[in-house]
TORKOL-4160 file (C-alpha; in steps of 0.2 Angstrom, whole numbers, padded with zeros to 4 digits, m for minus):
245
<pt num="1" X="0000" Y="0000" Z="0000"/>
<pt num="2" X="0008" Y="0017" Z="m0005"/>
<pt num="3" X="0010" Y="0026" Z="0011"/>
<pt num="4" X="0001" Y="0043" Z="0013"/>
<pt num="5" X="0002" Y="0060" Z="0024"/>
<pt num="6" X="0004" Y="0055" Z="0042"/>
<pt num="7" X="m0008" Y="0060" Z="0053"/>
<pt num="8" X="m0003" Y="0071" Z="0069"/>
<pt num="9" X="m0016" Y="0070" Z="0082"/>
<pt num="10" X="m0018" Y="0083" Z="0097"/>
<pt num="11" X="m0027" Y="0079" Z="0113"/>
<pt num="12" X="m0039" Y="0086" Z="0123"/>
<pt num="13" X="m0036" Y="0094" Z="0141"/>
<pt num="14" X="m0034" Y="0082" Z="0154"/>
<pt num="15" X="m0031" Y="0068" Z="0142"/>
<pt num="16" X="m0016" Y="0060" Z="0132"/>
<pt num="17" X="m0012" Y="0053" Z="0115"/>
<pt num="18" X="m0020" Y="0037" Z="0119"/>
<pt num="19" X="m0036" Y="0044" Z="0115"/>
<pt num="20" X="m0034" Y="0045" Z="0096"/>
<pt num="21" X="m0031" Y="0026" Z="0098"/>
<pt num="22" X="m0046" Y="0022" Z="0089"/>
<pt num="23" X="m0044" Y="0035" Z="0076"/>
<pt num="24" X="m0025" Y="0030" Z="0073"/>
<pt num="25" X="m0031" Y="0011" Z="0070"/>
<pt num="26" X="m0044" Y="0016" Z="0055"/>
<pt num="27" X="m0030" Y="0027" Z="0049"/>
<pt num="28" X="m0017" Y="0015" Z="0048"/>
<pt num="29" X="m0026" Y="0003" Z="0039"/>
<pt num="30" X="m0030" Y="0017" Z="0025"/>
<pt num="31" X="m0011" Y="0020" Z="0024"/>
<pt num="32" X="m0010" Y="0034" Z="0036"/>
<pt num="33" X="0004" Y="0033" Z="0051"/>
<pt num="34" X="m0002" Y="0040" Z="0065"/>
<pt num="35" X="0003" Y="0051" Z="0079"/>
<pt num="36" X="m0002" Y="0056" Z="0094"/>
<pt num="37" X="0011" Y="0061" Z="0109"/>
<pt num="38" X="0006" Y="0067" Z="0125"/>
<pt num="39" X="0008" Y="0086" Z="0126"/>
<pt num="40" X="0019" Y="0090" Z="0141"/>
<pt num="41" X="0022" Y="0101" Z="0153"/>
<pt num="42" X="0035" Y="0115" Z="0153"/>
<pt num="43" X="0052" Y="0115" Z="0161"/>
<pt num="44" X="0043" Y="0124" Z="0175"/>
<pt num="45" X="0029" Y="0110" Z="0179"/>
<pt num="46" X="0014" Y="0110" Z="0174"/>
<pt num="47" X="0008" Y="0125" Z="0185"/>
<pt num="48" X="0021" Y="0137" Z="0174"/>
<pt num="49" X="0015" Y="0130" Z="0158"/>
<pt num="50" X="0006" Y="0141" Z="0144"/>
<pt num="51" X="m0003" Y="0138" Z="0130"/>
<pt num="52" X="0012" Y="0145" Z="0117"/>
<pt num="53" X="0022" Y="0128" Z="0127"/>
<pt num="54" X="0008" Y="0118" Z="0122"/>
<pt num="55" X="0008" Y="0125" Z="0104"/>
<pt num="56" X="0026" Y="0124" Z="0102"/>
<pt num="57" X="0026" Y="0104" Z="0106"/>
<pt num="58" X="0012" Y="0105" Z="0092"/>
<pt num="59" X="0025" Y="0115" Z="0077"/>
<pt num="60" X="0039" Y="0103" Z="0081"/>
<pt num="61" X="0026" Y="0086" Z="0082"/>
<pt num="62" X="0022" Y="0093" Z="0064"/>
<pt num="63" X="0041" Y="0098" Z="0056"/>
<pt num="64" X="0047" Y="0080" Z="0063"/>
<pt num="65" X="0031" Y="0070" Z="0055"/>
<pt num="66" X="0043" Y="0070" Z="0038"/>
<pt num="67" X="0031" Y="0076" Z="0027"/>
<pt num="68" X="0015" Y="0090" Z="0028"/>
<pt num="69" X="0005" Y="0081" Z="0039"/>
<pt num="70" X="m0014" Y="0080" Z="0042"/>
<pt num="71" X="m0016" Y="0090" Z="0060"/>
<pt num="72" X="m0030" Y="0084" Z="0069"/>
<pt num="73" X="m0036" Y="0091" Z="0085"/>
<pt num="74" X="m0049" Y="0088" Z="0099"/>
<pt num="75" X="m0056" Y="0101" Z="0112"/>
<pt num="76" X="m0043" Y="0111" Z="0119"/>
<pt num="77" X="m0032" Y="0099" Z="0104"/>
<pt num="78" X="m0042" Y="0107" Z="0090"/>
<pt num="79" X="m0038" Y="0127" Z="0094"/>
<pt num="80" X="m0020" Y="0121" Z="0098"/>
<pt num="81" X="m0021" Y="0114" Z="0080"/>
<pt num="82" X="m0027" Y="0128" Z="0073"/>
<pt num="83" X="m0015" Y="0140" Z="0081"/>
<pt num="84" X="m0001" Y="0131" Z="0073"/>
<pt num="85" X="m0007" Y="0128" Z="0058"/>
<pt num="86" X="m0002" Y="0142" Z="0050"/>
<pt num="87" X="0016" Y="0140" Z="0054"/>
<pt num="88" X="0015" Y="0119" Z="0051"/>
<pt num="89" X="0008" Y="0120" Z="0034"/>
<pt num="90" X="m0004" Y="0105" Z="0035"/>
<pt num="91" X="m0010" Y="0096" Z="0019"/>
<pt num="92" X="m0027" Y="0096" Z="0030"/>
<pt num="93" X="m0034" Y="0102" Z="0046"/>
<pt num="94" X="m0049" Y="0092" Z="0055"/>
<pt num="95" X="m0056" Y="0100" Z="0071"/>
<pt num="96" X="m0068" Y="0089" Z="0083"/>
<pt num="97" X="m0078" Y="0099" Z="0097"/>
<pt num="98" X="m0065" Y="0111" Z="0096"/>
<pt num="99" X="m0064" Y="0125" Z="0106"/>
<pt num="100" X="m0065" Y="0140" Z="0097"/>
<pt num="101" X="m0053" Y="0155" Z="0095"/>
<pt num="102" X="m0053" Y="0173" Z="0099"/>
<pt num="103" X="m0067" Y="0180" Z="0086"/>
<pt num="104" X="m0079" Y="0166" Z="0084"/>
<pt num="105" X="m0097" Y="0165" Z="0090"/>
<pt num="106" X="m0098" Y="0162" Z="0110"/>
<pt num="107" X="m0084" Y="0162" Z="0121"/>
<pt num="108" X="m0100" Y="0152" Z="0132"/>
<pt num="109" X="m0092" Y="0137" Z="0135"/>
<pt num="110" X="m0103" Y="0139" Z="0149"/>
<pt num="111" X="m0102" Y="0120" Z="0159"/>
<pt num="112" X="m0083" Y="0119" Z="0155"/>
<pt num="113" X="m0081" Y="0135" Z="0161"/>
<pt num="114" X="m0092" Y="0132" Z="0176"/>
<pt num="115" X="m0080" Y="0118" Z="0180"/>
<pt num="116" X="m0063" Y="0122" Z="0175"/>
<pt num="117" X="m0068" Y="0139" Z="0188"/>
<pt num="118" X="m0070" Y="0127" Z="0202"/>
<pt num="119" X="m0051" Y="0125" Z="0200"/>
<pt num="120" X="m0047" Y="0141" Z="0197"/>
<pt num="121" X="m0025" Y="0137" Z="0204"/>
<pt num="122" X="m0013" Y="0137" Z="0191"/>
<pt num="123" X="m0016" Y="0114" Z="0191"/>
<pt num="124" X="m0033" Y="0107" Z="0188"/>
<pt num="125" X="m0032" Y="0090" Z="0196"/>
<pt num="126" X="m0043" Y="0082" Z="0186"/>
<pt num="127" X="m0031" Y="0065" Z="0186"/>
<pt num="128" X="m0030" Y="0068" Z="0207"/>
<pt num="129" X="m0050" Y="0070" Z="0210"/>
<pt num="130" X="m0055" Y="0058" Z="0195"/>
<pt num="131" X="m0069" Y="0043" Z="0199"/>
<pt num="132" X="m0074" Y="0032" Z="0190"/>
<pt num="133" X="m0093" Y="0038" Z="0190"/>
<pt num="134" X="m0090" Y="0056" Z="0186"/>
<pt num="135" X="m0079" Y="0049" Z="0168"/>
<pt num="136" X="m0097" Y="0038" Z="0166"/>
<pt num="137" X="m0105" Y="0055" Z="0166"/>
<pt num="138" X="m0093" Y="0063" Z="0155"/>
<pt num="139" X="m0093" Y="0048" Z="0143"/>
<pt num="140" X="m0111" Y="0046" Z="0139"/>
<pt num="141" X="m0108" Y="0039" Z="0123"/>
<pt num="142" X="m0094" Y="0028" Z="0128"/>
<pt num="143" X="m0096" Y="0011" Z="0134"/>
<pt num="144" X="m0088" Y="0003" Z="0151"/>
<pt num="145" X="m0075" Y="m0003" Z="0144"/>
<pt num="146" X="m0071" Y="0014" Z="0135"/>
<pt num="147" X="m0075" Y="0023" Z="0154"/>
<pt num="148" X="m0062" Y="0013" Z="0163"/>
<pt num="149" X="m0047" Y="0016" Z="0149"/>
<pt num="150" X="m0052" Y="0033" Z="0152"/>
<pt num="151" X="m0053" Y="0033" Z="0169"/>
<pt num="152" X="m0035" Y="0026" Z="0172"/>
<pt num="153" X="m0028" Y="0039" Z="0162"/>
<pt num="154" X="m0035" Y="0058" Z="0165"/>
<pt num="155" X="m0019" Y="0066" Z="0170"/>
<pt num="156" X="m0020" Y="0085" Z="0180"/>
<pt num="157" X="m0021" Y="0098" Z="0168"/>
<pt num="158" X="m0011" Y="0118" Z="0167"/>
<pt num="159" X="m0026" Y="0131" Z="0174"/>
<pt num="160" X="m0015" Y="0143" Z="0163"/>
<pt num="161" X="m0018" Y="0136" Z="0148"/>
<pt num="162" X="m0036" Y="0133" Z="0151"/>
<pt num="163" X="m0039" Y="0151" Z="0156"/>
<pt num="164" X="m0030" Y="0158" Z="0139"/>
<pt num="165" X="m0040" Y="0145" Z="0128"/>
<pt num="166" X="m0057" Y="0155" Z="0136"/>
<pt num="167" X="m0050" Y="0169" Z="0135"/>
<pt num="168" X="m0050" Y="0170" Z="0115"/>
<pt num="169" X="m0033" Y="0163" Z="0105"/>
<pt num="170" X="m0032" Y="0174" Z="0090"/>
<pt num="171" X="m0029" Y="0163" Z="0075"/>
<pt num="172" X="m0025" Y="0163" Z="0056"/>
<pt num="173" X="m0037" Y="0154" Z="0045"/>
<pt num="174" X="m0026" Y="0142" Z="0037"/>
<pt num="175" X="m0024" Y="0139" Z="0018"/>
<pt num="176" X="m0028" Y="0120" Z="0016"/>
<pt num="177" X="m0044" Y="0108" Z="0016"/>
<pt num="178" X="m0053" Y="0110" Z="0034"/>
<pt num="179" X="m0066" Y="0100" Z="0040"/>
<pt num="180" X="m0075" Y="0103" Z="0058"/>
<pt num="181" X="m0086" Y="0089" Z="0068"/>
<pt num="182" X="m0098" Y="0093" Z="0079"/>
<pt num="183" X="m0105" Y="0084" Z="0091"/>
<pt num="184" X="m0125" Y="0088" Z="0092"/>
<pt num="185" X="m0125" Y="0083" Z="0113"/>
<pt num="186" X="m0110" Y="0092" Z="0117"/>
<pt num="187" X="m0113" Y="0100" Z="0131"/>
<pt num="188" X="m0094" Y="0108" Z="0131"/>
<pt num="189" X="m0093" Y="0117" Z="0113"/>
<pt num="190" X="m0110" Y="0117" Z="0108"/>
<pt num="191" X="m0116" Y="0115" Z="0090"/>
<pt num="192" X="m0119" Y="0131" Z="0086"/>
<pt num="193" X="m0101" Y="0136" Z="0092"/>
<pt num="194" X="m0092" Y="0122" Z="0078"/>
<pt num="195" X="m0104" Y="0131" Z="0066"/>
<pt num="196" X="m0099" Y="0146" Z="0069"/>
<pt num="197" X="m0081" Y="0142" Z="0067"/>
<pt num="198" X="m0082" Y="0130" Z="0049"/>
<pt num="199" X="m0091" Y="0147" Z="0043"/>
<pt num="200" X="m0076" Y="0157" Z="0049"/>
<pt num="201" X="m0063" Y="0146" Z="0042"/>
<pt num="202" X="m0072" Y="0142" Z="0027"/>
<pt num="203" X="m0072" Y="0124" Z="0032"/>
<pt num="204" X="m0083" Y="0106" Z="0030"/>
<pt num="205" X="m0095" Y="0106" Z="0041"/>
<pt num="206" X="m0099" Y="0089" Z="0048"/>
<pt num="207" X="m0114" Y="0087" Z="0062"/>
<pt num="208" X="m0113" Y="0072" Z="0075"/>
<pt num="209" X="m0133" Y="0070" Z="0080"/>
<pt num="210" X="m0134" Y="0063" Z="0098"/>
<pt num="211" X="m0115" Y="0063" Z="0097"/>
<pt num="212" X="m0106" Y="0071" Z="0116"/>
<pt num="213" X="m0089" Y="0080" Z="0117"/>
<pt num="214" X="m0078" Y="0065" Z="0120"/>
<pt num="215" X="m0087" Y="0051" Z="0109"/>
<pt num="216" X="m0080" Y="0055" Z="0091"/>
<pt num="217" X="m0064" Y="0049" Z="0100"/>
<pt num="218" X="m0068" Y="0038" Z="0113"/>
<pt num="219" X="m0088" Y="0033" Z="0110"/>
<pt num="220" X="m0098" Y="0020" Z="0101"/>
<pt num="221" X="m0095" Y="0032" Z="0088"/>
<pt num="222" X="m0078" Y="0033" Z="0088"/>
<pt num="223" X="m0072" Y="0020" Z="0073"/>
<pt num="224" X="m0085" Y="0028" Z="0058"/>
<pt num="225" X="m0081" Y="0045" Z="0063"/>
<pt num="226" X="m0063" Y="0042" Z="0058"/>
<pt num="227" X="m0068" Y="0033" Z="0045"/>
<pt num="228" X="m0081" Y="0046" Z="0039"/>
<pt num="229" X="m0065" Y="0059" Z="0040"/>
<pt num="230" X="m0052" Y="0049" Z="0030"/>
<pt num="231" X="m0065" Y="0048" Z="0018"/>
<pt num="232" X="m0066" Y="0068" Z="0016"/>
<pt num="233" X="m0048" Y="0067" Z="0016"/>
<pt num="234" X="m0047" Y="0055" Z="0002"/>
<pt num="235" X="m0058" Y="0066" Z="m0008"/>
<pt num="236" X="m0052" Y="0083" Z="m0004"/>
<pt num="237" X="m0032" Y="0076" Z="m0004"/>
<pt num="238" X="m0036" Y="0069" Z="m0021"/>
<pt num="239" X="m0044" Y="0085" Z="m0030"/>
<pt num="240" X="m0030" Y="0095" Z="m0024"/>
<pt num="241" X="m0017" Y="0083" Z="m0031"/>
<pt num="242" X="m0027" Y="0083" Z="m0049"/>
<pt num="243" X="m0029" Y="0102" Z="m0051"/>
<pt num="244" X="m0017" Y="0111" Z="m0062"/>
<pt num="245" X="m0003" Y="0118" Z="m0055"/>
C-alpha cells in the first residue's frame, strides 16, 4: 500500500495521546501513520505552563512527521491545531468539538467554564480528583470498557492554559482543506459554536446527532467518525493533487 500523509493528532485537556487510539487504528489501515504524543508540561511544571508551550510541542510534532501532515485536533487539541497551523503547513486540518478561537461566536463554553472555575489554581487535578462515576458522566456515549481506559488515564491539567484558551486565541485561518465535527450533545462546545467556526474558516462542516464532546474519540461512535474523516480526506487530498498547478 503506497504510504500517505501522516496523521498528527492533538489531545484534549486532561487527556493523552492514547485517546486517538481508535482513530489512529482506522487510519493505519488506510495507509496513514499516526501520531499522537502526550503534550507535556514546561520545564517549570505544569503550573508554569502556557498555552504557546503547548503549541510549540504541536510546530515541532508537525516539522518532525517527515512530510505536511494531516493536523487533527480535539477540544482544547483542535484550537492548539489551529493555532499552529499556519506556521506547520498542514495538507489538512480536522477539528472535533474544538474549542474556538478569539473572534468566533460564544466564548460560552458555559459548563466547561463552570467547572474548570471550580479550579481556578494554576493545576486542575482532574487525574488527582478523578472517579470512576464522574468519567461515566462525561462519557455518555462511551461504553464501560471505554469509561475505565479513560478513567485510568486523565492526568492534572495547566489552569494557565485553560484560562487563555477561554479567554480567546487569535488565529490565522489556514490555507488548506478543513473540516470541523460537531457533536450535536456536546454539552462543552456546543453545535452552534463548531458552526460558527467551519463558517469562519471556510471549512466542511460535519454534524454528529446525539454525538457528546468526547465520543468521536472515545464513543460507540468513535471507529465511523474516523472513518467518515479519512473519507473527506481521500476526496479533498485527491482533488488538490489533480488540479493544475
Amino acid at each position: 500500500m503506497q504510504e500517505r500523509a501522516p496523521l498528527v493528532c492533538v489531545h484534549g485537556a486532561g487527556a493523552g495521546g492514547w485517546e486517538w487510539a481508535i482513530w489512529a487504528r482506522v487510519f493505519a489501515a488506510r495507509g496513514h501513520a499516526a501520531i499522537a504524543p502526550d503534550l507535556m508540561p514546561a520545564a517549570g511544571g505544569l503550573a508554569a505552563t502556557h498555552f504557546a508551550d503547548y503549541r510549540a510541542q504541536v510546530v515541532d510534532w508537525c516539522a518532525g512527521a517527515g512530510a505536511a501532515p494531516i493536523l487533527a485536533g480535539a477540544s482544547l487539541g483542535g484550537l492548539l491545531a489551529l493555532s499552529a497551523a499556519v506556521q506547520v503547513g498542514p495538507a489538512a486540518l480536522v477539528l472535533v468539538n474544538a474549542l474556538p478561537p478569539a473572534g468566533v461566536l460564544a466564548r460560552p463554553l458555559r459548563r466547561a467554564a463552570a467547572r474548570h472555575a471550580e479550579h481556578s489554581g494554576a493545576i486542575v487535578p482532574w487525574g488527582r480528583s478523578r472517579s470512576l462515576g464522574s468519567t461515566r458522566r462525561a462519557l455518555t456515549g462511551c461504553d464501560d470498557a471505554a469509561c475505565l481506559y479513560a478513567f485510568r488515564r486523565w492526568r492534572d491539567e495547566s489552569g494557565t492554559v485553560l484560562a487563555e484558551a477561554r479567554g480567546g486565541i487569535p488565529v490565522e485561518p489556514p490555507r488548506c482543506p478543513i473540516l470541523v465535527l460537531s457533536g450535536g450533545r456536546d454539552e462543552e462546545v456546543p453545535p452552534s459554536v463548531g458552526r460558527a467556526l467551519a463558517t469562519r474558516l471556510g471549512a466542511d462542516f460535519v454534524s454528529l446527532p446525539d454525538v457528546g464532546h468526547v465520543d468521536p474519540l472515545l464513543g460507540r461512535v468513535a471507529a465511523d467518525c474516523a472513518e467518515r474523516v479519512a473519507a473527506w480526506l481521500s476526496l479533498r487530498l485527491d482533488a488538490a493533487a489533480a488540479r493544475p498547478r
